[in-house]
TORROKE-386099 format. One record per residue (C-alpha): residue number from 1; residue in one letter; z, x, y. Coordinates in steps of 0.05 Angstrom, whole numbers. Example, Ala and Ser with C-alpha at 12.3 -4.5 7.8 and 13.67 -1.06 7.14 Angstrom:
REM TORROKE-386099
seq:type:c3:c1:c2
1:A:156:246:-90
2:S:143:273:-21
//
This chain:
REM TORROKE-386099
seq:type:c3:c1:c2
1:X:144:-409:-947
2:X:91:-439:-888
3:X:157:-475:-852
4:X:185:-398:-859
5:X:121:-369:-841
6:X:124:-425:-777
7:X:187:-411:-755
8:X:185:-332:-752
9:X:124:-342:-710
10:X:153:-389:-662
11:X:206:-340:-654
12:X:159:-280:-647
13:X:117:-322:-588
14:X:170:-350:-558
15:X:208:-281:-550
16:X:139:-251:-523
17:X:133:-306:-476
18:X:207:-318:-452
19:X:212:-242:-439
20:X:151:-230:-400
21:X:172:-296:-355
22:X:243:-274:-347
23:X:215:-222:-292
24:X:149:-259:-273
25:X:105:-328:-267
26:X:79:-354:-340
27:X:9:-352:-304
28:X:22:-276:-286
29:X:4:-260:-365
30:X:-62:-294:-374
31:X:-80:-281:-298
32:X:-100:-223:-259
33:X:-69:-222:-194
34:X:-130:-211:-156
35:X:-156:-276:-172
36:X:-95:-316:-153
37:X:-97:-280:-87
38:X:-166:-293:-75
39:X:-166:-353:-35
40:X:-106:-330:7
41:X:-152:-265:24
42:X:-218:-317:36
43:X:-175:-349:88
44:X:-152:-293:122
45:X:-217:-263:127
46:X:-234:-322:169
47:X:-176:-317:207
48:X:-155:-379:190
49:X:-75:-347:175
50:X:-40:-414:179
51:X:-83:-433:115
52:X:-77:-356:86
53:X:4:-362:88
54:X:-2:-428:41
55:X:-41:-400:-4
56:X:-4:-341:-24
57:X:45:-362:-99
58:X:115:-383:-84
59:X:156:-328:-120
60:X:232:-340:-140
61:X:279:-278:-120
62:X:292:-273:-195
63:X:213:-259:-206
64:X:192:-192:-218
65:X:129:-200:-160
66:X:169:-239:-104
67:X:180:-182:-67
68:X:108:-173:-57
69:X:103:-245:-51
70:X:148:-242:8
71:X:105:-177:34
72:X:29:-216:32
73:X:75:-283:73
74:X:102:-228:114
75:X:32:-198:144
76:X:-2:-260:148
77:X:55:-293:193
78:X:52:-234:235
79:X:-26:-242:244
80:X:-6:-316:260
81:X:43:-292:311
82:X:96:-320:274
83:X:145:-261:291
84:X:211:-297:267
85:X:188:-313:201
86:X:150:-257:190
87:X:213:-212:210
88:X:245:-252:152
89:X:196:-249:105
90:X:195:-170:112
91:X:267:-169:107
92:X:274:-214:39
93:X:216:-164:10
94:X:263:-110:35
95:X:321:-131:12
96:X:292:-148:-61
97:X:273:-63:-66
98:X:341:-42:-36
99:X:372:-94:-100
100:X:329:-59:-151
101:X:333:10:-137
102:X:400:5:-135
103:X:393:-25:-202
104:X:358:24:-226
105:X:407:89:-206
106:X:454:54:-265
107:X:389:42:-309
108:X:408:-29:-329
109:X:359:-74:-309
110:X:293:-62:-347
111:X:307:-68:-426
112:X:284:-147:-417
113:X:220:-130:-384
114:X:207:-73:-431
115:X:203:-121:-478
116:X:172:-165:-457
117:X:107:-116:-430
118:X:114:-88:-504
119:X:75:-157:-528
120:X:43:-185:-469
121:X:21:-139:-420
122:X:50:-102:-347
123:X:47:-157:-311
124:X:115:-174:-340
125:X:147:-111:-312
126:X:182:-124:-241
127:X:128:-85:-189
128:X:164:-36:-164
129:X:130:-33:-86
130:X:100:29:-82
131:X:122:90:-26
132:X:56:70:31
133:X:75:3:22
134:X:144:16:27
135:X:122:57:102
136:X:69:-11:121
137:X:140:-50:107
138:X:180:-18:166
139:X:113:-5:209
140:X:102:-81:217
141:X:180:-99:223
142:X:184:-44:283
143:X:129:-83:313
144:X:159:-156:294
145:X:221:-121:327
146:X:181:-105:394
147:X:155:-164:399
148:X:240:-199:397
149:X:288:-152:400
150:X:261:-92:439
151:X:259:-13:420
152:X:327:1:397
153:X:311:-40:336
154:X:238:-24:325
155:X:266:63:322
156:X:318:28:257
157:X:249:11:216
158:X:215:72:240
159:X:274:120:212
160:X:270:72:154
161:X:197:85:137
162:X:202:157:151
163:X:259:171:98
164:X:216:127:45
165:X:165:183:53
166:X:222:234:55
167:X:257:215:-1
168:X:189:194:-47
169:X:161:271:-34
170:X:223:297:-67
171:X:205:260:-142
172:X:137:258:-133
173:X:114:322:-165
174:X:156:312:-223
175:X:149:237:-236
176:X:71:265:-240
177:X:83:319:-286
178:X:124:276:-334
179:X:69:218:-332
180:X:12:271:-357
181:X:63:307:-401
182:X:70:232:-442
183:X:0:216:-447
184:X:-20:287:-479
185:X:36:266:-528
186:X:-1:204:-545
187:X:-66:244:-564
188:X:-104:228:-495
189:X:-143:283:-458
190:X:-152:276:-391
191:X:-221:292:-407
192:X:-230:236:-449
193:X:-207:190:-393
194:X:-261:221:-344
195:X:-313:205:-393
196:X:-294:135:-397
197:X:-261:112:-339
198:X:-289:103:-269
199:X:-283:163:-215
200:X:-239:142:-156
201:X:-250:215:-125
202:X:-303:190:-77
203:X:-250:124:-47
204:X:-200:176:-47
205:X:-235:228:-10
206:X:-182:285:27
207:X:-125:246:15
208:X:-69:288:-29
209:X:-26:238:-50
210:X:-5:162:-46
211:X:56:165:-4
212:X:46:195:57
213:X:26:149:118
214:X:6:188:182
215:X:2:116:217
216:X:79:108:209
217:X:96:189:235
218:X:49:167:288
219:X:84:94:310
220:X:149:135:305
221:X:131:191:357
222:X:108:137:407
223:X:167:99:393
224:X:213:158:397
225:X:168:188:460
226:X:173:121:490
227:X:259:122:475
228:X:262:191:513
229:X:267:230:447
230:X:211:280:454
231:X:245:324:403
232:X:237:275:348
233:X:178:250:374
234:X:144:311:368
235:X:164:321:296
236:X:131:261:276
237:X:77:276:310
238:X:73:338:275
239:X:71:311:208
240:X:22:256:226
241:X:-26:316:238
242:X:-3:353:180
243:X:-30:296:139
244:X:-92:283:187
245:X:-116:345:220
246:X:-181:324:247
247:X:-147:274:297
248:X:-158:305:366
249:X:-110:249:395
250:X:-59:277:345
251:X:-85:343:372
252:X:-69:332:445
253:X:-4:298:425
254:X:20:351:385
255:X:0:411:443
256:X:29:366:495
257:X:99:359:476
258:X:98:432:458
259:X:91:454:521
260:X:137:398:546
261:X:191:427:501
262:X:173:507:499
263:X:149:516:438
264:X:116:580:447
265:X:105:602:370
266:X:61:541:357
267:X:30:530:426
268:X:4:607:409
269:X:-13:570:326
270:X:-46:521:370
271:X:-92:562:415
272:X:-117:597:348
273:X:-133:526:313
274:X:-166:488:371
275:X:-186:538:424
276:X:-158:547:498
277:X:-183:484:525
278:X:-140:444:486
279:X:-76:469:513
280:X:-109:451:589
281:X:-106:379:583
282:X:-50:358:629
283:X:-45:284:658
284:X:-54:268:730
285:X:3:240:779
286:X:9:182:786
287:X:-13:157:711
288:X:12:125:651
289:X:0:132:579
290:X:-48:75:539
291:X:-46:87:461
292:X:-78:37:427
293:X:-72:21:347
294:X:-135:-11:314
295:X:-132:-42:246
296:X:-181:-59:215
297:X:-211:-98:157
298:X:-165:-114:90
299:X:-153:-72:40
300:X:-196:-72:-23
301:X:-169:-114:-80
302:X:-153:-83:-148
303:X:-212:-95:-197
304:X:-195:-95:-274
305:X:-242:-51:-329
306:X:-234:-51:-408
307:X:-248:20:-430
308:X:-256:53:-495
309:X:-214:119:-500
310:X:-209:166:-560
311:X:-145:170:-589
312:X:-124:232:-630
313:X:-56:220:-662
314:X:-36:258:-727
315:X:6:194:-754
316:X:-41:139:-742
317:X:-109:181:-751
318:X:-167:185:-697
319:X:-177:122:-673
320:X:-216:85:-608
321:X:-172:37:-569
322:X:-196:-9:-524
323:X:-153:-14:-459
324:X:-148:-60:-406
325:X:-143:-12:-338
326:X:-132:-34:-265
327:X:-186:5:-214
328:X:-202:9:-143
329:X:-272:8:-139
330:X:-307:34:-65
331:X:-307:-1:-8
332:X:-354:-51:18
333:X:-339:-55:95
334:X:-364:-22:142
335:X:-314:23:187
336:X:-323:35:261
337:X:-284:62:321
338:X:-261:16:375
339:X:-288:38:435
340:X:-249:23:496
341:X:-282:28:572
342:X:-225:28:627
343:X:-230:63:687
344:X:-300:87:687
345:X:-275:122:623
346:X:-299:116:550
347:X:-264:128:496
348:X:-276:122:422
349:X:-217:105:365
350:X:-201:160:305
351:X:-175:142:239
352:X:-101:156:231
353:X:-100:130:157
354:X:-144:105:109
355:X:-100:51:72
356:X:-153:41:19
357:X:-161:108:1
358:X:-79:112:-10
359:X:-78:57:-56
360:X:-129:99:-100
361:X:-97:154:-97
362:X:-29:121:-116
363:X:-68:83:-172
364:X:-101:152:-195
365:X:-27:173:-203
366:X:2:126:-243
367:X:-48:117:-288
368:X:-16:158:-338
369:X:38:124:-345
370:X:-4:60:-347
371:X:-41:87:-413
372:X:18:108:-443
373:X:47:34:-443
374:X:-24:12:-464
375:X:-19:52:-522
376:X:48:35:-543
377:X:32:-42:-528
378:X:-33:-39:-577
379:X:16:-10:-624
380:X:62:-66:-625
381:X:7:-111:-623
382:X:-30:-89:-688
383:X:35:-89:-724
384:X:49:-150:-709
385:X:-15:-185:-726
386:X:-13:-142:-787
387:X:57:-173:-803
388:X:25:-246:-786
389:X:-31:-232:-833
390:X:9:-222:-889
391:X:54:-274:-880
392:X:10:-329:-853
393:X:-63:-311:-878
394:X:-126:-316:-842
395:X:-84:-367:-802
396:X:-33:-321:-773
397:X:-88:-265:-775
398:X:-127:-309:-723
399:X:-79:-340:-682
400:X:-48:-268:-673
401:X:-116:-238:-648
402:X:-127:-293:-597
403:X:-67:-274:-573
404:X:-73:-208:-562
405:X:-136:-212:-533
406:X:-119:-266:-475
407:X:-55:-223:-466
408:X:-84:-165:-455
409:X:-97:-157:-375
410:X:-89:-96:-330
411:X:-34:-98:-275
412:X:-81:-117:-214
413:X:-21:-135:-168
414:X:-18:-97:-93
415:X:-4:-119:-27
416:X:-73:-140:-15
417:X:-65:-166:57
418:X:-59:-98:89
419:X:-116:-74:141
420:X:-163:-31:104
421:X:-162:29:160
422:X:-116:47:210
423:X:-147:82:286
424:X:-120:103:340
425:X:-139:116:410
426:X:-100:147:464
427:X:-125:154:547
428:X:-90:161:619
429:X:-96:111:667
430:X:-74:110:737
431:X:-12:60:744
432:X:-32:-13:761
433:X:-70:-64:727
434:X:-128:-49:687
435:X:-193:-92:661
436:X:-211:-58:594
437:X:-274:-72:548
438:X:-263:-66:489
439:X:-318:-68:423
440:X:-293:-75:357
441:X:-329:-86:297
442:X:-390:-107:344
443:X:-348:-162:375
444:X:-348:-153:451
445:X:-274:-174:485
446:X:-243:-159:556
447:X:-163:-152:563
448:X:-118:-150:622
449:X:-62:-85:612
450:X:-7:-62:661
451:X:5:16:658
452:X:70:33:696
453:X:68:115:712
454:X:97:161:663
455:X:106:106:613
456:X:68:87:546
457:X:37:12:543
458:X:17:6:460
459:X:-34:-40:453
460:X:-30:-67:378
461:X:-105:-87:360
462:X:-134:-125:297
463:X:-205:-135:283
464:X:-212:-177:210
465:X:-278:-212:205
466:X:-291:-249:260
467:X:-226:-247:285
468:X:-205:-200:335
469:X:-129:-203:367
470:X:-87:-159:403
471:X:-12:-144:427
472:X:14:-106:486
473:X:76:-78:503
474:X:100:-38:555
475:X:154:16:524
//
């Protein structure tokens, strides 16, 4: 009976374990993400990316996390300036969510990992690389592609990141709707979850969902301004402001190209919104166009909370369940503008997105669906150690409950190398060389920039710690 009683649990363990490794690392189930990150994130707050890049895990393309694997290389070879591999780190990560979406239209590749998250926990589901950092994706590959193969390439990732957001907007309401719809059927309020789990409504502030990226419209009118497309350029610009109204260099952008193209109806929209003045701001012969983009910081790393939450379920009776839950907690930088002097001009940076505040917001989303499959994992669980303890004893009782306890660990994996903010800044400058001052993050820092007349120069500018470097281009 105990060699029975042995083998049955050796097959019940190994099936838990073999499943939830078939789609990521063993370490991935005992492990929050977060932590293994955490010296790759030390290092690149010190700038020190050489040592950042080494210290991310080595993924295989079978694991369910490479493709984020490949996106945290990715970002920290293009702080290193490591264009090439970066471009090919961004491209395997792209790749790898091309391979499983198109999985996933013929719903055939999940069963195993179902499974396997069933008895261990969601770490052993593939991550599926959510919409904004889908958008960051093409953003830095446009700029990888500016920096080697010129503008022609860099528009291919900016129509690229535009359609994620497209496409994402079209499911996004009802892939919401569903979520809450399952959770109610599970006897959770959303009441009940407010009581007990931690408000992200002050991290997410204004922003009304976690796919669009007004830094990505914004790249793309430049880039398509820039190309001699002011038609689609001002679209994008349009729905960088849609997303980000306060901007008054999306403002001026937006009122600019309308009365380059003769758009009456909204240059008459615009008057009403932001006053007479705004439509008077016309650039002087003889000038070109500066914009510069300022990230800054790294995004905040998901935390993990156990909760208690009230279940009411007519089968199983009123119960409390303790749940492991991933959370984004507030910040703890500090943000401030850049503030560029060129010119006998000063000019201040505004935020175009808040990349921290998306991630909550995304997070805030899902997180019915994550309490669902917490529910239905406890489930399995308890019957399980309920079978064990019948068979096995106090033996299989205990041996059961240690494992569900070290198992059981929220899904704390995001692309954690991302800037936390994203501002922009936008002045005329006559055409020439310029010496411009800039301040970021306190850190004083001169730069040489050529402005030819009626063209754009992008300035690309990164301010982590106490690193602060910079790219130029003239488009």
């Amino acid at each position: 009976m105990a060699k029975l009683f042995n083998t049955k649990l050796a097959i019940i363990f190994s099936i838990a374990l073999l499943s939830g490794c078939a789609s990521t690392g063993f370490g991935d189930l005992f492990s929050g993400y977060s932590q293994q990150m955490r010296d790759a994130r030390q290092a690149q707050l010190r700038g020190d990316f050489p040592v950042a890049v080494k210290q991310v895990p080595i993924r295989h393309q079978s694991d369910g996390t490479y493709a984020l694997s490949q996106l945290e290389r990715a970002r920290l070879q293009y702080l290193n300036k490591d264009w090439a591999n970066s471009q090919k780190s961004f491209t395997a990560a792209y790749n790898k969510i091309q391979s499983e979406e198109d999985k996933a239209k013929v719903q055939i590749s999940r069963g195993f990992e179902q499974v396997g998250a069933v008895v261990t926990n969601d770490n052993a589901l593939r991550y599926d690389v959510p919409h904004y950092e889908q958008s960051m994706l093409h953003t830095y590959q446009a700029i990888n592609y500016l920096e080697q193969q010129g503008l022609e390439s860099a528009l291919v990732e900016v129509r690229r990141a535009n359609l994620v957001q497209e496409n994402a907007l079209r499911v996004y309401q009802d892939e919401l709707i569903n979520a809450q719809s399952s959770m109610a059927n599970y006897g959770v309020n959303a009441s009940d979850i407010a009581g007990a789990y931690p408000s992200m409504s002050d991290t997410i502030g204004s922003v009304k969902n976690g796919i669009q990226n007004a830094y990505t419209f914004y790249l793309s009118g430049v880039l398509y301004e820039a190309a001699g497309e002011p038609n689609d350029a001002y679209i994008d610009y349009k729905k960088a402001l849609e997303i980000f109204p306060d901007n008054q260099f999306l403002q001026q952008d937006v009122i600019r190209l309308a009365k380059k193209l003769a758009m009456t109806d909204d240059l008459a929209r615009f008057k009403n919104q932001y006053g007479a003045d705004a439509l008077n701001n016309n650039a002087e012969q003889g000038t070109g166009n500066v914009v510069f983009i300022y990230e800054q910081g790294i995004i905040e790393a998901k935390d993990e909370i156990a909760i208690n939450l009230p279940i009411r379920d007519r089968k199983r009776g009123n119960t409390i369940m303790n749940l492991s839950l991933p959370v984004y907690h507030g910040r703890n930088q500090t943000v401030s503008p850049l503030v560029v002097q060129a010119a006998n001009q000063t000019h201040e940076s505004q935020a175009i997105v808040d990349l921290h505040a998306l991630a909550a917001k995304q997070l805030d989303d899902q997180l019915s669906g994550i309490i669902v499959r917490q529910l239905l994992r406890l489930y399995a669980k308890e019957k399980m150690r309920r079978q064990l303890a019948e068979e096995g004893g106090d033996f299989g009782n205990i041996l059961a409950t240690i494992y569900n306890v070290a198992s059981e660990r929220a899904d704390t994996r995001s692309w954690s190398t991302l800037p936390s903010n994203v501002h922009i800044l936008r002045m005329d400058l006559p055409a020439g060389e310029h010496q411009v001052s800039l301040r970021a993050g306190g850190q004083q820092q001169t730069m040489t920039i050529k402005v030819n007349e009626n063209r754009i120069t992008l300035v690309n500018l990164t301010h982590i710690g106490n690193y602060t470097g910079y790219q130029d281009f003239n488009l």
